[in-house]
N, C-alpha and C positions, 0 to 999 in steps of 0.2 A: 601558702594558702592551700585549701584542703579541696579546692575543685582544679589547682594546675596539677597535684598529685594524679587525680584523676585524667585532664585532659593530657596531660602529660603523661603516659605511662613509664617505664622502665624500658629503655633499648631507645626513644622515641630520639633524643640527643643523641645517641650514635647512628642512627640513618641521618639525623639530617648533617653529618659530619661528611659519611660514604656516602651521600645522596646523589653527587656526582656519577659515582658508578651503577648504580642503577635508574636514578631518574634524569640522565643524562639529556641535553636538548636533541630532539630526532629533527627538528627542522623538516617537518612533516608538516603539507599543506592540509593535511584531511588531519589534521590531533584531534583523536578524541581517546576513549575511555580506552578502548583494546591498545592501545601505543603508548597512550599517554600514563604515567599514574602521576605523576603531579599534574599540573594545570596549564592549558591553551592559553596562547595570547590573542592580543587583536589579529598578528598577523600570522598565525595556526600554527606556529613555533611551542613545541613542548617544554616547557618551562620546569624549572626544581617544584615549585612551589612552594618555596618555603622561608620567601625572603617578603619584606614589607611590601616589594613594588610588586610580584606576583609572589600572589599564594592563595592556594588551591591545591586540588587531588583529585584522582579518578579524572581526568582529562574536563576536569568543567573548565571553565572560563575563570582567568586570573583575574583577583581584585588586589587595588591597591589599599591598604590596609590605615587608618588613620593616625595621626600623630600621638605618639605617648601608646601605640599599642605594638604587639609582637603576632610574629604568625605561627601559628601551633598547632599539629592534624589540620592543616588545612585550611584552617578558621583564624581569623585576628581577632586574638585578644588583648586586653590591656587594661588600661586606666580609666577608661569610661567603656564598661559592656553596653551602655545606653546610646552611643554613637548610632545612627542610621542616617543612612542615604538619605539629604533632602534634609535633615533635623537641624544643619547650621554645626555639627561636629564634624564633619568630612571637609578635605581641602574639593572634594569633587562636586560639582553642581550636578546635580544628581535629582532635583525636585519633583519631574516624573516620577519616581520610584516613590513618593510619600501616598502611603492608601488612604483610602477612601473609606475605612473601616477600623475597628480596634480590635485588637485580641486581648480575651481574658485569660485568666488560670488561678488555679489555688494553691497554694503554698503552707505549707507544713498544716496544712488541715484546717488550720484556722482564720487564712488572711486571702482575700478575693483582693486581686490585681485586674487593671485594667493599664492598658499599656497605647498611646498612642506617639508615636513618634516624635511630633512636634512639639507634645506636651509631658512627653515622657511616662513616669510611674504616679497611678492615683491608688486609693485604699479607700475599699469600700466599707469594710468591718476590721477586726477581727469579732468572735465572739470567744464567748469562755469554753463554751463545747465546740466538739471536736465536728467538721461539717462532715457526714456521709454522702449526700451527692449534692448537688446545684444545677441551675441551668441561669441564661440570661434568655433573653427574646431578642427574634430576631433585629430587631433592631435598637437595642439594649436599653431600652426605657423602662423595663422591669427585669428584676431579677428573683428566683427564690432560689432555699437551701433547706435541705432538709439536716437536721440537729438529732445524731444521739445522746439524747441525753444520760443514760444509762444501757445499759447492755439490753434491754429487754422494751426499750422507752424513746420516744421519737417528739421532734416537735419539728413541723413545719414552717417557716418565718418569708415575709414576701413585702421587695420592697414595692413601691411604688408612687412616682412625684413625690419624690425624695421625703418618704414617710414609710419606716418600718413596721410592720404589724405581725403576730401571729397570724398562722394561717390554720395553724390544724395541729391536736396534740395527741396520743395516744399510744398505746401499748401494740409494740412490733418493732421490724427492723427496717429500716429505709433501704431499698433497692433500686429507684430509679427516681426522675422528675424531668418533666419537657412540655417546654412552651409550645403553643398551635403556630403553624406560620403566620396567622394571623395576627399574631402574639394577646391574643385575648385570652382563647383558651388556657387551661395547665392542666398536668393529670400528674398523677405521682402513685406507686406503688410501694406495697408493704406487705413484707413478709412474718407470718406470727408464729409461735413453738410448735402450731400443728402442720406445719409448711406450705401453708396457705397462703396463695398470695392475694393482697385486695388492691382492687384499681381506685383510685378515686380523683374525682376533676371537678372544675369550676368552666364555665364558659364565657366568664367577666371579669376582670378583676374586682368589680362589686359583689361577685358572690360568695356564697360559702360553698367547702367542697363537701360533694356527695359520692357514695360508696357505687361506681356501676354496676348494674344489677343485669347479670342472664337473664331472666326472667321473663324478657321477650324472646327470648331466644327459645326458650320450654327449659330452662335446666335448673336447679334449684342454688341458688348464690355457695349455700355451704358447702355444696360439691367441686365449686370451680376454684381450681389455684390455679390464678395469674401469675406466667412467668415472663411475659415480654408487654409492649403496647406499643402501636406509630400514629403520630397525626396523620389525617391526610392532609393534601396539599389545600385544599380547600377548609379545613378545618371543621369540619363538619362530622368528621366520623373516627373512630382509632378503632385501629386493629389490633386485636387482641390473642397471645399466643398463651395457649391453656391445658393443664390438663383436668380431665373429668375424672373423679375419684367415684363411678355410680358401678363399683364391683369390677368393672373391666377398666384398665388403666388407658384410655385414652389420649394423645397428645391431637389438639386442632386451632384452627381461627377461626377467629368470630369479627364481622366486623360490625359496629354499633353505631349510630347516630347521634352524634352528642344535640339532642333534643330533649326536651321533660318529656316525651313518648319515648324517646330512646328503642326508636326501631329498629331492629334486629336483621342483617341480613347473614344468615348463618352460612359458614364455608366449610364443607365436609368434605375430605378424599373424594373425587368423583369415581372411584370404581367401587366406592362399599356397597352401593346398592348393588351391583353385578355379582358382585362377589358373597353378597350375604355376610359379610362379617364387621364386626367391628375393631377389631385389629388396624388403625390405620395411627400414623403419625404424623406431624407435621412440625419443622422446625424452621429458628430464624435463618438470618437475619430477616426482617420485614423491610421490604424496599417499598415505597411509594412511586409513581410516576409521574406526571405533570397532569395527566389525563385522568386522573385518579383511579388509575391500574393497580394493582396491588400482587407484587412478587412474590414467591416464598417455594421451600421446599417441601415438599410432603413425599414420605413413601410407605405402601403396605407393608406392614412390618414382617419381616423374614422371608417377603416374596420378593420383594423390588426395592434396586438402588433408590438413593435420595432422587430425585426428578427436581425438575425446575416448573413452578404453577403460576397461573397469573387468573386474578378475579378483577374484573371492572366492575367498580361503585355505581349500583343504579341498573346494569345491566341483566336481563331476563335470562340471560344464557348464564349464570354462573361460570363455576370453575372453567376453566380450561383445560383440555389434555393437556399430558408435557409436552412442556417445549420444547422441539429436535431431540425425542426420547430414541430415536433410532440415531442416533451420530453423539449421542453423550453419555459416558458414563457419569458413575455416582459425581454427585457436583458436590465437592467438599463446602464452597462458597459463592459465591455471588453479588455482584455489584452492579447498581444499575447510575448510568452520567445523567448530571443533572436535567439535562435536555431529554431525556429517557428517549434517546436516538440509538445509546448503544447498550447492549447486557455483558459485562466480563464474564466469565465462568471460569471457576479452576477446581478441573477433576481431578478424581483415584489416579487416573496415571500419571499424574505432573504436568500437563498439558492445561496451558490459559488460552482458554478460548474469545472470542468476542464475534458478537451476532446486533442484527437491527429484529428490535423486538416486533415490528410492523412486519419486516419481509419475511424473518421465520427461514432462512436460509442456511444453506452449510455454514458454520463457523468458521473464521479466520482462524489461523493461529498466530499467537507471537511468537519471533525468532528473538534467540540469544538470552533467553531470561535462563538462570541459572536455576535448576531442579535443586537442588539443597535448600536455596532460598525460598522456593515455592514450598516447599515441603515444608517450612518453619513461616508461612506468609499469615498473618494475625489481623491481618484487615486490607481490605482492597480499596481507595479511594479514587473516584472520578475527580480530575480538575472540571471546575466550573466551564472552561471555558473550549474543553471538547480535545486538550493538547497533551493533555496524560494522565496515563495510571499508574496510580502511588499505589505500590505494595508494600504494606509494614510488615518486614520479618522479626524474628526474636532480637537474632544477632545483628541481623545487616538488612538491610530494605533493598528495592529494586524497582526502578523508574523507567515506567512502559511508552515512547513517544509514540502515539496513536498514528501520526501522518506516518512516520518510515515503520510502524510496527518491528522494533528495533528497544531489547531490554537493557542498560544498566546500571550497576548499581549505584548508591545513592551515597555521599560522603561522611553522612552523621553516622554513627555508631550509637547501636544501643538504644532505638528509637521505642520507646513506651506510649507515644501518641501520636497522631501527627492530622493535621487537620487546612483545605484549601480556607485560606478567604474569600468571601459571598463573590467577589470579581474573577476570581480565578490568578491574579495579578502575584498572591504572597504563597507561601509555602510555611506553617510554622511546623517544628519537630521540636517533641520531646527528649531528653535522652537522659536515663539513668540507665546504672550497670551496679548490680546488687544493693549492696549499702553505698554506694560511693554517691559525692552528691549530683545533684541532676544540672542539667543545661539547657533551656530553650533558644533555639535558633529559628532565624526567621532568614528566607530564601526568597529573593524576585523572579517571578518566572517572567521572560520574555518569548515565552515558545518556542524557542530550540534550548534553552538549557535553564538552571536553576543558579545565577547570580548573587555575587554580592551579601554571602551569611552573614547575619550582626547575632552577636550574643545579647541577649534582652535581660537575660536571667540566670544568674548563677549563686555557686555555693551553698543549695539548700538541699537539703535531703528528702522532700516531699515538696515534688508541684505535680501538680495533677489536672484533668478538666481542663482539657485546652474548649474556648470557644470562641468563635468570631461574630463581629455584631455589624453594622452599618455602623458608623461613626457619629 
């Protein structure tokens, strides 16, 4: 089969032959990642990892592997990839570990998966075109996708109480789509031949969608290419990352009221006025807060590193200066946990910071995360539930425990996505490696480590859009 070529590589059968001599048992009470590279038992004996009754890697926690499956990198595979903890496939009673939630994804472009444990694989569509983006709503009772239908040609589609409809059709290219957490809202972006991007949303699912208009803001629609948007948390407003094409190339945010007044509270570099110039930029990611704070970088172009900004919604005082601009350099990225208790930062020098956006304090640093890895790190993710940071790198990830602030790395290879569930409870990861076909796997976090991988999905060449819903 064309996905054990992959999870199997070449040389992979001759370690586990020699495994012996290098992943020998240390019979070490403290096993973890630095001693261990196969896998911990219950009673902290470094294990091969590589046998049905333990198997594992990178010093996690050994699982027993199900009947009719084999252990491979670490992972049991087999006969049934659909096996999960709790699903009535495991000799182990294991029912705690069944979530409270689904994961979606899309598969070779044209087939939305919904996957719940107990009830296994559903299918939502396929369609005849190929989907450019999708989202569900938070709590999966609607879904849309945006269709191109041609290279130059777009159609929007959006389900609803199990009834499909057009949503929107027109000439561009689909770049983005995302439900309000309210899951009322929707906004969806498109980009046209003159690299224009245009916003546009609904704020019911009884409406039709309309084009956002600057126009409270004072600036003239044909000038603004939208390149980003976020809900707030309240759903009432998205912010919008822009650049003004009015003779001077400006990058800024705006954020907007999703109301028929659609009022404008406009976010500009706070030092332009000082400065007299218009020179300023401003980039993503867009973080939201709980408070409906709003994150982002902006810096005076060719004067000043990237800085860290923060606007509160509704608030008279506007922008904020940066954040600890005297103890941080340029800030490559930026993450903020969902409790918006804590900010990661990871700067120019390789150094992952973390800070309480209230105290405004010297940052923490992390020990033991690996600078090559941060150097190639593609997304920073907060667990829900305050007990780690997921860093997706190109080649290898790396997993931040917040309580011992203590980095290692992560045992999937090759992660192209990876995304917590709403609880904090699951772990899913992507993982394709060029052409070869991809693999999703799903992880339990119990708060000191990431348990029990099932393979959910294999042998496809295209899955993509991981998303999680309430169940």
């Amino acid at each position: 089969m064309s996905w054990m070529r992959f999870l199997v590589p070449p040389g992979v059968l001759v370690l586990a032959v020699l495994s012996t001599t290098f992943f020998g048992a240390c019979h070490n009470k403290q096993c973890h990642a630095k001693l261990c590279q196969g896998c911990c038992s219950k009673e902290g004996l470094c294990m091969e990892g590589n046998t049905l009754e333990a198997c594992g890697v990178q010093g996690e926690a050994c699982m027993r592997c199900n009947r009719g499956q084999t252990c491979a990198v670490g992972i049991c595979l087999g006969q049934n990839p659909n096996a999960y903890p709790g699903s009535g496939d495991s000799d182990d009673d294991n029912t705690d570990l069944v979530p409270t939630s689904a994961l979606w994804w899309l598969e070779d472009k044209a087939t939305l998966h919904r996957y719940v444990p107990e009830l296994a694989f559903q299918t939502s569509f396929p369609f005849s075109f190929p989907v450019a983006f999708w989202d569900a709503s938070p709590q999966g009772k609607r879904w849309a996708a945006m269709l191109a239908v041609s290279e130059t040609r777009y159609e929007v589609v959006h389900a609803f109480d199990n009834s499909l409809r057009p949503l929107h059709t027109g000439d561009g290219v689909p770049q983005k789509i995302a439900f309000a957490q309210d899951s009322r809202g929707l906004a969806f972006l498109i980009a046209h031949e003159n690299s224009q991007g245009q916003l546009f949303w609904l704020a019911d699912e009884s409406d039709s969608p309309q084009r956002l208009s600057f126009a409270p803001c004072g600036f003239q629609d044909s000038k603004v290419n939208v390149l980003d948007f976020a809900w707030s948390p309240d759903s009432s407003a998205l912010a919008v990352l822009a650049l003004l094409g009015d003779g001077e190339v400006r990058a800024g945010i705006w954020v907007l009221t999703t109301t028929q007044s659609s009022a404008c509270a406009a976010v500009v570099h706070p030092d332009e006025a000082e400065v007299q110039t218009s020179e300023w930029g401003a980039f993503g990611p867009l973080h939201w807060g709980e408070d409906n704070t709003l994150y982002f970088r902006a810096s005076l172009l060719h004067l000043y590193p990237l800085q860290l900004y923060s606007f509160a919604l509704g608030e008279m005082g506007g922008v904020r200066n940066p954040l600890l601009s005297g103890s941080t350099s340029f800030v490559l990225d930026f993450a903020l946990s969902p409790s918006s208790s804590m900010l990661a930062l990871l700067q120019e020098n390789l150094s992952l910071s973390l800070l309480s956006p209230s105290a405004l304090h010297a940052p923490s640093l992390a020990e033991g995360c690996e600078t090559q890895v941060l150097a190639a790190t593609q997304a920073m993710l907060f667990s829900p539930k305050n007990d780690w940071l997921l860093l997706v790198g190109h080649a290898r990830s790396q997993l931040l425990h917040l309580e011992k602030m203590q980095c290692s790395l992560t045992s999937t290879p090759k992660v192209s996505e990876a995304l917590w569930s709403p609880d904090g409870s699951f772990l899913a990861e992507l993982s394709c490696a060029h052409s070869a076909d991809c693999f999703l796997v799903i992880h339990h976090n119990n708060g000191n480590a990431l348990l029990n991988p099932r393979i959910v999905s294999m042998g496809f060449q295209h899955l993509s859009q991981l998303r999680w819903t309430a169940n």
